[in-house]
C-alpha positions, 0 to 999 in steps of 0.5 A: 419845125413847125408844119407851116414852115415845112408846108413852105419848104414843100412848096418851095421843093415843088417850085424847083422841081416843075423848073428843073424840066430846063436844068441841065440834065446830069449827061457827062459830060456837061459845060460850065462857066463861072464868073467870079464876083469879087465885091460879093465873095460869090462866084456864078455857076452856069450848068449846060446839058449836052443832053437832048433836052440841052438844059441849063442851070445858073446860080449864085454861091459862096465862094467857100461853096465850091470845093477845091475852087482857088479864087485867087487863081480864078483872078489871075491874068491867063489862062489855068487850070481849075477845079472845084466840086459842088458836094451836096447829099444827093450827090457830086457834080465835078468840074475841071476846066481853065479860067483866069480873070475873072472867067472860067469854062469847062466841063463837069460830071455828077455821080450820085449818093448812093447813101443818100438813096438808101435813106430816101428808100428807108422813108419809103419815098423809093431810090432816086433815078439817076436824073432825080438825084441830080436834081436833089443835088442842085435843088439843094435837098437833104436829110433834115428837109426830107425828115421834116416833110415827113414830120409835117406830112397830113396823116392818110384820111381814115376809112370812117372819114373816106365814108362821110365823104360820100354822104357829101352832096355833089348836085349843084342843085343840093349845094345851092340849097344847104349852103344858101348859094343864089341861082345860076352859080356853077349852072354849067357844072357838075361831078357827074358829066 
């Protein structure tokens, strides 16, 4: 994977992460609803956090997505039982409840991946928390997004480099003279406040 297209991915990983504060937070049990949308062969799958934070997380899938989920149940008339797993590497979110046309509600619980904490400590990123790995799983994250991260990462600045750094001028003043700036801009300015 080439580094601008896993630069993307870590950005697209951070979006995520700073929007997951309103997800649903892996409290058992949580709510859920689902609602079949037949013209698309996708279901929509609402999570609610009983937690303090009460959060919630609401998303498209493939029907196929959804393990164990029988539509053609789901599409009867009346109420029956439902059951389905979202299985992602970081973890599990199980889900049970009643549906029927259409529409179902219930409860789900998330159990985490204990081998998937092991991989992520191998890389020297350290175990998820329990929240985290409920995080990873919605987010959907996995072994090839976090070996290409790795890969794409920016090597550590070395020392000779960190001692140029410090021959860099941080007086405006200076700034404005080496690189030709016209007076007044960032007068108001300045490293060392």
């Amino acid at each position: 994977m080439n580094r601008p297209l896993a630069f993307a991915a870590a950005l697209v990983l951070t979006a995520i992460s700073v929007s997951s504060a309103c997800m649903a937070g892996p409290e058992s049990p949580m709510a859920f609803t689902l609602q079949d949308k037949p013209a698309q062969e996708r279901v929509q799958l609402t999570l609610m956090g009983n937690g303090e934070d009460g959060g919630m997380m609401s998303n498209s899938f493939a029907e196929s997505e959804l393990t164990g989920l029988d539509v053609a149940l789901l599409r009867q008339a009346g109420q029956q039982p439902v059951r389905f797993a979202y299985i992602r590497e970081p973890g599990r979110i199980d889900c049970s409840g009643f549906g029927g046309n259409s529409v179902a509600s219930g409860h789900c619980s998330f159990s985490q991946n204990a081998a998937f904490g092991d991989f992520l400590a191998s890389r020297g990123i350290g175990r998820p928390t329990f929240k985290q790995a409920y995080e990873l799983t919605v987010t959907g994250a996995n072994r090839d997004l976090v070996e290409a991260l790795a890969v794409a990462r920016t090597p550590a600045c070395a020392a000779h480099r960190a001692r140029r750094l410090k021959q860099l001028p941080w007086d405006w003043d200076d700034q404005r003279r080496r690189f030709g700036l016209a007076a007044g801009i960032n007068d108001n300015l300045s490293m060392h406040d």
